[in-house]
Phi, psi and omega in degrees: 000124179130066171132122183194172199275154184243016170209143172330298168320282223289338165300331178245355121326297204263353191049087158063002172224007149244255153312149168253141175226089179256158191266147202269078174300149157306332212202186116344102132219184198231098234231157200194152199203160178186138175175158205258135148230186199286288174219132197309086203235122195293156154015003167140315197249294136022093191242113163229060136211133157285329184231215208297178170212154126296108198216130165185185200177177207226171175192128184253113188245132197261177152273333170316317150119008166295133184221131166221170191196165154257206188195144158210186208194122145256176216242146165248031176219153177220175189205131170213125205280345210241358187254164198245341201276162156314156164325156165198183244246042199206074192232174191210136170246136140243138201216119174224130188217172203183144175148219242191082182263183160185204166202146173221132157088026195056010187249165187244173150195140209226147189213121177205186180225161173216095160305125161276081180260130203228120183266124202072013193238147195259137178083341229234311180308069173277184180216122182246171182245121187250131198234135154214174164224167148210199182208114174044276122296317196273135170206181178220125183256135153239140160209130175256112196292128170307303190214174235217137190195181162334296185265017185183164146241181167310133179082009159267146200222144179225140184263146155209164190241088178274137187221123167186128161218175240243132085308155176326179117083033191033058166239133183253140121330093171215144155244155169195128190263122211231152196222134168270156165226082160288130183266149220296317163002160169252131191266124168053042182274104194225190203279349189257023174045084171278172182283162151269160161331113151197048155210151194256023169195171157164155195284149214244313180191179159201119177280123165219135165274127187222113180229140198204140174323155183235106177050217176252039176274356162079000229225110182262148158214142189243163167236154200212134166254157175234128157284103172265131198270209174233142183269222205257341156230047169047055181262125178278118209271183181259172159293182180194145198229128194220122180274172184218105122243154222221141166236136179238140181235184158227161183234000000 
């Protein structure tokens, strides 16, 4: 749950895990994005689909450099703390952010909040704080979680390191290396013995991506391997290879 591209491209790149990649308009516009991917993988590690997911999202851009959008996701799981049965299949992520992106100096940055608001899952509505820079291909991203919840507490911050670039033949390139700092706290630690904390970092994932246009149908498709890493109680995920497609329209 948690952390996803705020454009169409950069969402089925990293599939749900880095960088915000928002657009620096000339003007006011309004922008719209929709796309499948085979599953849905959180930060690296994460399976919040077993199979395909429905994933798209709206944007707003200023010249100003104020910008906000929402990102949703469906989900094959839902969670109610008062309940004793297992998951069942019908849970939905909305992710609504705002904030200030720009460039001074060749450098670009971007400062925003991002909400989690989540239906049927219990516990999950956080809010990080998001910092990033760049340079040219390259930027770094921190978002630091506000309050404590299932998937995180106050004070956890997960980093990435981001790469993408233009190849022949109109195929794009991105990497993207992504890293946890967890606070000692116990996360969603509840009556169904969610995990606990017992480590204060680890490396989470590193994604590369390859991706190209479908004809002239205005429609991308990706392919993505994710090197997967560890989580917060230092359990080792498998890799995982995620297929992508995405349509970005304006409105």
């Amino acid at each position: 749950m948690h952390s996803k591209k705020f454009s169409s491209l950069m969402a089925v790149m990293t599939l749900a895990v880095p960088a915000m990649a928002l657009p620096m308009a000339a003007q006011a516009e309004l922008s719209g994005n929709i796309g499948v991917v085979s599953k849905y993988i959180l930060r690296g590690i994460g399976n919040e689909n077993t199979g395909a997911a429905l994933q798209g999202g709206l944007d707003y851009a200023h010249e100003s450099g104020f910008y906000a959008g929402w990102w949703g996701s469906s989900l094959d799981y839902t969670y109610d703390k008062d309940a004793d049965e297992d998951y069942s299949t019908n849970g939905f992520e909305n992710d609504f952010y705002a904030g200030f992106a720009g460039e001074a100096a060749g450098f670009n940055y971007n400062v925003g909040l991002i909400q989690y608001y989540y239906l049927n899952v219990d516990d999950s509505d956080l809010t990080e704080l998001l910092v990033s820079a760049g340079y040219g291909p390259f930027s770094v991203q921190a978002q630091y979680l506000l309050n404590d919840g299932l998937w995180g507490n106050s004070g956890d911050i997960y980093w990435t390191a981001n790469y993408d670039t233009a190849l022949p033949y109109d195929f794009t390139f991105g990497a993207s290396l992504g890293y946890y700092t967890y606070d000692d706290d116990d996360a969603g630690n509840d009556k169904r013995g969610w995990a606990t904390t017992t480590k204060d970092s680890n490396f989470r994932h590193l994604n590369l991506t390859l991706s190209h246009p479908i004809g002239s149908t205005g429609a991308d498709m990706s392919v993505s391997y994710i090197v997967a890493g560890k989580d917060r109680e230092d359990t080792d995920y498998d890799d995982t290879l995620v297929l992508g497609i995405s349509y970005a329209f304006d409105i």
